[in-house]
DSSP file (Angstrom, degrees, kcal/mol; ACC not computed):
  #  RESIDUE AA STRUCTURE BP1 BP2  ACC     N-H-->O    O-->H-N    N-H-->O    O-->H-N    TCO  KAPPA ALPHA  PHI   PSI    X-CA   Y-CA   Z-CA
    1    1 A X              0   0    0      0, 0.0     2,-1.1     0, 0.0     0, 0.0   0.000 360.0 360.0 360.0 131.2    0.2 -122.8   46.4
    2    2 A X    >>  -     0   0    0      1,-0.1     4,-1.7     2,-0.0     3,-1.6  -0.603 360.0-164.1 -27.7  59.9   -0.7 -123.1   42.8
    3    3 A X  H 3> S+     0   0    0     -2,-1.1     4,-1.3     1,-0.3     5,-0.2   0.851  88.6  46.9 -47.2 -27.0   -4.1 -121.0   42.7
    4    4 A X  H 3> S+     0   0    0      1,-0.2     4,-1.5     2,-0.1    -1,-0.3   0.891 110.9  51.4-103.1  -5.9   -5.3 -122.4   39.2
    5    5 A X  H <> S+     0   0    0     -3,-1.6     4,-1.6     2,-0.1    -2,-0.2   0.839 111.1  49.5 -71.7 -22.3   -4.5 -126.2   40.3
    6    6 A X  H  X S+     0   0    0     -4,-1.7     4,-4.0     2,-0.2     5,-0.4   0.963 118.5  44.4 -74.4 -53.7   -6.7 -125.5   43.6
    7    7 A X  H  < S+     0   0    0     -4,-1.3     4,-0.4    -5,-0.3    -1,-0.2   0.840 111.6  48.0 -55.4 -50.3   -9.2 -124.2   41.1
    8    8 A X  H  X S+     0   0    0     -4,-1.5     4,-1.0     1,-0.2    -1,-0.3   0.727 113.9  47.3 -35.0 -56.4   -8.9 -126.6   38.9
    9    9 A X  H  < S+     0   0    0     -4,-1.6     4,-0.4     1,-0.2     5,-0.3   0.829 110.7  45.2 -62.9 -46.2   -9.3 -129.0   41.3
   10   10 A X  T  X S+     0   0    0     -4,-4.0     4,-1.1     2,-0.2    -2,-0.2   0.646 112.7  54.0 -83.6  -8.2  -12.3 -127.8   43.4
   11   11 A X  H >> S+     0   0    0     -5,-0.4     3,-2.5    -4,-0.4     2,-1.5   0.656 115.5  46.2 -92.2 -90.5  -14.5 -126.9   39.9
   12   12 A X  H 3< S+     0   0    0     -4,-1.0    -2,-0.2     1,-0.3    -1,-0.2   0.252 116.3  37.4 -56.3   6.2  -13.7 -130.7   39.0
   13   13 A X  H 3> S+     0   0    0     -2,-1.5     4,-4.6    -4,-0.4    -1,-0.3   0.637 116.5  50.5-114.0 -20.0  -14.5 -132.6   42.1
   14   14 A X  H << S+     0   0    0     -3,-2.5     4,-0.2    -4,-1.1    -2,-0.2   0.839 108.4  50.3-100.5  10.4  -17.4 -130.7   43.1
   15   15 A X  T >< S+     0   0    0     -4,-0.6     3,-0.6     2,-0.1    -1,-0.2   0.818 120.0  41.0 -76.0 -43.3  -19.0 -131.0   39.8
   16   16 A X  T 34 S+     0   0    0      1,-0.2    -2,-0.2    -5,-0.2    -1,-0.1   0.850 113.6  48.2 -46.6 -43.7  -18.2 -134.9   40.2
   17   17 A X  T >< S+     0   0    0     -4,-4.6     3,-2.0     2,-0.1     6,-0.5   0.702  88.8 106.4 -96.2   0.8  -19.2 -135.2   43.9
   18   18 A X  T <  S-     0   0    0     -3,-0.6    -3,-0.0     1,-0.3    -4,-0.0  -0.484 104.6  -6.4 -71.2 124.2  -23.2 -132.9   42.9
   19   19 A X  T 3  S+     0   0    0     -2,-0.5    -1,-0.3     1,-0.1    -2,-0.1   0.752 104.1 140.1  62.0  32.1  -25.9 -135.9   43.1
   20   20 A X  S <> S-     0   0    0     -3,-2.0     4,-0.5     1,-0.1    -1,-0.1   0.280  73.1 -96.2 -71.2-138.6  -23.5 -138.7   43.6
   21   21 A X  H  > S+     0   0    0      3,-0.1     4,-3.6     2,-0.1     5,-0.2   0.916 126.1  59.6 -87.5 -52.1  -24.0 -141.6   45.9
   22   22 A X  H  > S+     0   0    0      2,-0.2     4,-1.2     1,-0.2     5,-0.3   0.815 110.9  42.7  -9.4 -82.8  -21.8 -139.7   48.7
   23   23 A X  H >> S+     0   0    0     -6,-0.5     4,-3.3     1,-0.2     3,-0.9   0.988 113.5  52.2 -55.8 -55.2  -24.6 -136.5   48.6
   24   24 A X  H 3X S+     0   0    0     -4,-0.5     4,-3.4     1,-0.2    -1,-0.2   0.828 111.7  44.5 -56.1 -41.4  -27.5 -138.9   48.5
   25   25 A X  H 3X S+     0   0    0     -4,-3.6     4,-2.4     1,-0.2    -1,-0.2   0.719 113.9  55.5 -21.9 -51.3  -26.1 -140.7   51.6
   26   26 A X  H <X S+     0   0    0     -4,-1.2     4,-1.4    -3,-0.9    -1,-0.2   0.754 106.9  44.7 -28.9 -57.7  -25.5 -137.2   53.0
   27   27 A X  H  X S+     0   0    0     -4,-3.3     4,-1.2    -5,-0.3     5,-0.2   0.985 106.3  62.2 -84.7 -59.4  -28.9 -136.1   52.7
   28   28 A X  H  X S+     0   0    0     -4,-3.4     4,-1.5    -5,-0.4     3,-0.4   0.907 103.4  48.4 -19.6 -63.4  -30.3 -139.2   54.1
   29   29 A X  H >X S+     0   0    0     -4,-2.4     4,-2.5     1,-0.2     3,-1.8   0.994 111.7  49.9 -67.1 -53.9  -28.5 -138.8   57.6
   30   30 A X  H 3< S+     0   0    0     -4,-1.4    -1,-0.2     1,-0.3    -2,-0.2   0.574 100.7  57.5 -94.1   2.4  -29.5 -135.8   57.9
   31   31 A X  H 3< S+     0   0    0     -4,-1.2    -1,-0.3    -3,-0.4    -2,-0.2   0.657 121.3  34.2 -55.1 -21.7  -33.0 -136.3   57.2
   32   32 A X  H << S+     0   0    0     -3,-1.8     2,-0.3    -4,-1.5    -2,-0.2   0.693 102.4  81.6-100.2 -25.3  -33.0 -138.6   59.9
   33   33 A X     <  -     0   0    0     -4,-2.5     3,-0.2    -5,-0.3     6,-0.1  -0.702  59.9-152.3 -85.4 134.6  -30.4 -137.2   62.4
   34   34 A X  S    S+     0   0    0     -2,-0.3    -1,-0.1     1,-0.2    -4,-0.1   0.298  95.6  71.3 -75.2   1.5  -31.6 -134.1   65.0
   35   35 A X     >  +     0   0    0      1,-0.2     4,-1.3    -6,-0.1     5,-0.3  -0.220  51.5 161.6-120.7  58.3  -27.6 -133.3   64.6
   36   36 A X  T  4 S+     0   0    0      1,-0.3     4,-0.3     2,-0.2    -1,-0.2   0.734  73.1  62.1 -44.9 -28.3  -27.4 -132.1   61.3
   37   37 A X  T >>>S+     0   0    0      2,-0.2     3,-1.7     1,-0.2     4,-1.3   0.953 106.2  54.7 -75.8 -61.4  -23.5 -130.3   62.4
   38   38 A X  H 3>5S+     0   0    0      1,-0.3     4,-3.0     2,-0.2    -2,-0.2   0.853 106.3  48.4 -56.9 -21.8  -22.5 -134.2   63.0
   39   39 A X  H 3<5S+     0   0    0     -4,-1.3     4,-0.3     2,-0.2    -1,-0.3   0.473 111.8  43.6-102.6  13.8  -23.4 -135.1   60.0
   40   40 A X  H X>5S+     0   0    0     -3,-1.7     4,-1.7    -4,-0.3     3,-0.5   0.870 119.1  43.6 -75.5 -61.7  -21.7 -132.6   58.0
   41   41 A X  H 3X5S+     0   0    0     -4,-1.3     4,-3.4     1,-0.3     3,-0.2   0.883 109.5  55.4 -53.2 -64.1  -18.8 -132.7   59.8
   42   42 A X  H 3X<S+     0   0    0     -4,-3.0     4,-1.9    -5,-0.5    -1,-0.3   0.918 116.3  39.7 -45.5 -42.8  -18.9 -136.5   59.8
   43   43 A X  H <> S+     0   0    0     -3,-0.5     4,-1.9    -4,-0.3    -2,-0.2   0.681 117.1  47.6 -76.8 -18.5  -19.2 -136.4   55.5
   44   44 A X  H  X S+     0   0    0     -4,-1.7     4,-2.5    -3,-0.2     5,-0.3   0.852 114.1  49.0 -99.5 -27.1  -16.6 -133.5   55.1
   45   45 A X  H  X S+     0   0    0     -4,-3.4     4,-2.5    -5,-0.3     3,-0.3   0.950 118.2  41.4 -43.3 -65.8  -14.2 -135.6   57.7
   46   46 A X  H  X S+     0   0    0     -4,-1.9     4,-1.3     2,-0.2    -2,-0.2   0.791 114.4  52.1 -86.4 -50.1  -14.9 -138.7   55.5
   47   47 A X  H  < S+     0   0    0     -4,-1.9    -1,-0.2     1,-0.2     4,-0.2   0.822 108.8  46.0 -66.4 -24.2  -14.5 -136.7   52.4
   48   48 A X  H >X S+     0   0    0     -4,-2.5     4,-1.5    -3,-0.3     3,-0.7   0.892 107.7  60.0 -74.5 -49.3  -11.1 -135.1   53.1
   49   49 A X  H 3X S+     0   0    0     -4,-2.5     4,-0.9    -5,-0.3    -3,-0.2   0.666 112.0  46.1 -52.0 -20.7   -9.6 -138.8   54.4
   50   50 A X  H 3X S+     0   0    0     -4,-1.3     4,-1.1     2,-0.2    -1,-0.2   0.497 112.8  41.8 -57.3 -31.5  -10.4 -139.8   50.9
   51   51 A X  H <4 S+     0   0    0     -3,-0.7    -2,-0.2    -4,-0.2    -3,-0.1   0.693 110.8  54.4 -92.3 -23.1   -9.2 -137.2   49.3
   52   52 A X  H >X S+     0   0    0     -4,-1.5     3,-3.0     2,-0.2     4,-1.2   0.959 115.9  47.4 -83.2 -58.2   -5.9 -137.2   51.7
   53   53 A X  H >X>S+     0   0    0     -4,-0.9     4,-4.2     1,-0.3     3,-1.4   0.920 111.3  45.2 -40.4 -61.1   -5.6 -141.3   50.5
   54   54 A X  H 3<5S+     0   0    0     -4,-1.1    -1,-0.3     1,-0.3    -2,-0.2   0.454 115.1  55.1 -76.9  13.9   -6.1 -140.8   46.8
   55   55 A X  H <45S+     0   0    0     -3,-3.0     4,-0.5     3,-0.1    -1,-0.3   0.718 116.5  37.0 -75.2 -40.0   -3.4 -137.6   47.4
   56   56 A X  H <X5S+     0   0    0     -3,-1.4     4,-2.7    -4,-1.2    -2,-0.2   0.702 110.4  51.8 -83.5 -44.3   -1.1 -139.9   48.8
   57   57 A X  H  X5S+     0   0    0     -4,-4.2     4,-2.1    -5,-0.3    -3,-0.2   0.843 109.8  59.0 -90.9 -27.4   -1.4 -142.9   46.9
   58   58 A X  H  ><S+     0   0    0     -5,-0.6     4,-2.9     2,-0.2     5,-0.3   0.908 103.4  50.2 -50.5 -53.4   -0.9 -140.4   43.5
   59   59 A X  H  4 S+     0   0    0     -4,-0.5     4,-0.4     2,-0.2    -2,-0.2   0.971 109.5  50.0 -40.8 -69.4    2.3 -139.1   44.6
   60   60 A X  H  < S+     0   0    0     -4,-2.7     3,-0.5     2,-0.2     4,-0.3   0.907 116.2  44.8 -23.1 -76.6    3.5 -142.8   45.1
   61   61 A X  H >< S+     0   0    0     -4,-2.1     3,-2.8     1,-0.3     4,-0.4   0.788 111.7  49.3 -53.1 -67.2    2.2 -143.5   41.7
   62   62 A X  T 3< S+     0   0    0     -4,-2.9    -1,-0.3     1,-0.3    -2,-0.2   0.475 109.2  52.5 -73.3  -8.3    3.7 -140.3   39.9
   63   63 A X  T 3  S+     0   0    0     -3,-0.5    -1,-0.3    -4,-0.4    -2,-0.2   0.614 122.8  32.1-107.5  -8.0    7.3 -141.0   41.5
   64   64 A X  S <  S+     0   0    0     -3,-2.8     2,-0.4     1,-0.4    -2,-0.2   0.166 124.7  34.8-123.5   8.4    7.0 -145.2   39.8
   65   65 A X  S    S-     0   0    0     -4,-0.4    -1,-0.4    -5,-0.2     5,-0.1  -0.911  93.3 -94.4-168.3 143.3    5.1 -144.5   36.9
   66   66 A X     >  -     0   0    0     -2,-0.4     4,-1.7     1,-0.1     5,-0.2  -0.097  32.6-130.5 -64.2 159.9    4.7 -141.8   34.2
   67   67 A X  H  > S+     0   0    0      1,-0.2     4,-1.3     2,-0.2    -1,-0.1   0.727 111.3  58.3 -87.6  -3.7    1.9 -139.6   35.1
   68   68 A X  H  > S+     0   0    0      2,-0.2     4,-2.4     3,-0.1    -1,-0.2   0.743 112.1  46.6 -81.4 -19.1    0.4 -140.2   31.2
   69   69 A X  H  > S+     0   0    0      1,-0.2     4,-1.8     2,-0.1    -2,-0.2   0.997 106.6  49.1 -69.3 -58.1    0.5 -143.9   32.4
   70   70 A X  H  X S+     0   0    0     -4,-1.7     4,-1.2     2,-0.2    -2,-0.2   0.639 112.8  54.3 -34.6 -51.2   -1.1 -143.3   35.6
   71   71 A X  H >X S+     0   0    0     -4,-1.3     4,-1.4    -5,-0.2     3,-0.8   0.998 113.6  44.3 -42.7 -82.6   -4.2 -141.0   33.2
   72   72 A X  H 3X S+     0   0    0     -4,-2.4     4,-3.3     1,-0.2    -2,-0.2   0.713 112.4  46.8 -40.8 -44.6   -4.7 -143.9   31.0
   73   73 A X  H 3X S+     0   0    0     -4,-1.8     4,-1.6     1,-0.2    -1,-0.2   0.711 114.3  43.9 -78.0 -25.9   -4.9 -146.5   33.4
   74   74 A X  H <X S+     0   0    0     -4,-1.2     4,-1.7    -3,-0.8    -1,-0.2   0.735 114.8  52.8 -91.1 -16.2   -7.3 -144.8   35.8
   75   75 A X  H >X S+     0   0    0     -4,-1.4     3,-1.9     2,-0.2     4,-1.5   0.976 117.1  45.4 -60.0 -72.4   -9.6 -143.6   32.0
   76   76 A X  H >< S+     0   0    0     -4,-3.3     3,-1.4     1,-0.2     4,-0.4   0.606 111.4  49.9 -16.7 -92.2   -9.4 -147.7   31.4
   77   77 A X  H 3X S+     0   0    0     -4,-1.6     4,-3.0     1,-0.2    -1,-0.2   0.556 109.9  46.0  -7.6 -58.2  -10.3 -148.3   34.9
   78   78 A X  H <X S+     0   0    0     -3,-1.9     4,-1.9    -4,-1.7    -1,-0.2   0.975 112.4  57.5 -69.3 -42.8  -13.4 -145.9   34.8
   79   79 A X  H <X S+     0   0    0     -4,-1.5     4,-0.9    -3,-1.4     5,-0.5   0.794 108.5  45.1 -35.8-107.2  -14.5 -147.7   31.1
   80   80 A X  H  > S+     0   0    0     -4,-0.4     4,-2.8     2,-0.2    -2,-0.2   0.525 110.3  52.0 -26.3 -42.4  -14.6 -150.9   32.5
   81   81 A X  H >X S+     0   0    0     -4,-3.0     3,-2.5     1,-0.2     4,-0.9   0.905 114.2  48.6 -63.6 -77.1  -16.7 -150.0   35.8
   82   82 A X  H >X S+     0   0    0     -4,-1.9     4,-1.1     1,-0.3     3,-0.8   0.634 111.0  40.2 -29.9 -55.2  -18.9 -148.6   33.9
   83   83 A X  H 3X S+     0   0    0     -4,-0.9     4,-5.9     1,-0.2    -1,-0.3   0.895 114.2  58.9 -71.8 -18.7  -19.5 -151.0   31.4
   84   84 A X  H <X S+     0   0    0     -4,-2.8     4,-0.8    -3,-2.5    -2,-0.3   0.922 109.5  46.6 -64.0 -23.4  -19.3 -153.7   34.6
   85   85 A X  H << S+     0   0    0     -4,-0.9    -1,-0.3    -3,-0.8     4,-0.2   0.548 112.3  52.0-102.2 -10.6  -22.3 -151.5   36.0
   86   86 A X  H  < S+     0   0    0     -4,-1.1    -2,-0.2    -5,-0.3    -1,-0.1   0.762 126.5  18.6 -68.1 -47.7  -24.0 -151.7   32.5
   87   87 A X  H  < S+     0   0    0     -4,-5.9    -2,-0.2    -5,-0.2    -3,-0.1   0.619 131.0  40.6-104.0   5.7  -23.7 -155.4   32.2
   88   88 A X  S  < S+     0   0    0     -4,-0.8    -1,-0.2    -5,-0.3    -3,-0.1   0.189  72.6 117.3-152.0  -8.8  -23.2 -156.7   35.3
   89   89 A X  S    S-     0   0    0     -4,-0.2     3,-0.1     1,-0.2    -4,-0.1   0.723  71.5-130.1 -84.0 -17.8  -25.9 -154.3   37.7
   90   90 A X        +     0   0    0      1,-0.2     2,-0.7    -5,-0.0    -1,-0.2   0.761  68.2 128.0  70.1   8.8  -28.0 -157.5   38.7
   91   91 A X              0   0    0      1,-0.1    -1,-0.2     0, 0.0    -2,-0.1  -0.741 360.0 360.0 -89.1 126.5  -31.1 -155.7   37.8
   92   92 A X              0   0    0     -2,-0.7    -1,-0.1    -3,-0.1    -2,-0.0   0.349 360.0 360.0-118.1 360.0  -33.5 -157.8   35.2
């Protein structure tokens, strides 16, 4: 295993995943749940099947399409939600 891609990898997703929607969801069930272990377990389950998809579906991608293509398209991608949640958020 590649110790400074693991690294790489864990600084940049769990600076991404502090005070997303994911955690606040998170912290919700388990203000409300008396099984605080299911619902860790349920969110790190959920987050690891997420992470196994977009693992998968990367590979795919990087074996049909240059991985600089595959960069750009997913930077685009994040422009455009973003400005779609800018203009678009349905709050007036």
């Amino acid at each position: 295993m590649d110790i400074k891609v693991f690294l790489a990898t864990f600084g940049m997703i769990f600076l991404a995943e502090l005070g997303d929607k994911t955690q606040l969801a998170t912290l919700s069930f388990s203000a409300e749940s008396k099984s605080r272990l299911a619902v860790f377990l349920g969110s790190a389950s959920a987050l690891v099947l997420t992470s196994l998809l977009a693992v998968l579906l990367g590979a795919g991608l990087g074996r049909l399409i240059p991985a600089n293509y595959v960069k750009t398209g997913a930077g685009a991608l994040f422009i455009l939600l973003g400005l779609w949640m800018i203009f678009f958020s349905g709050a007036k």
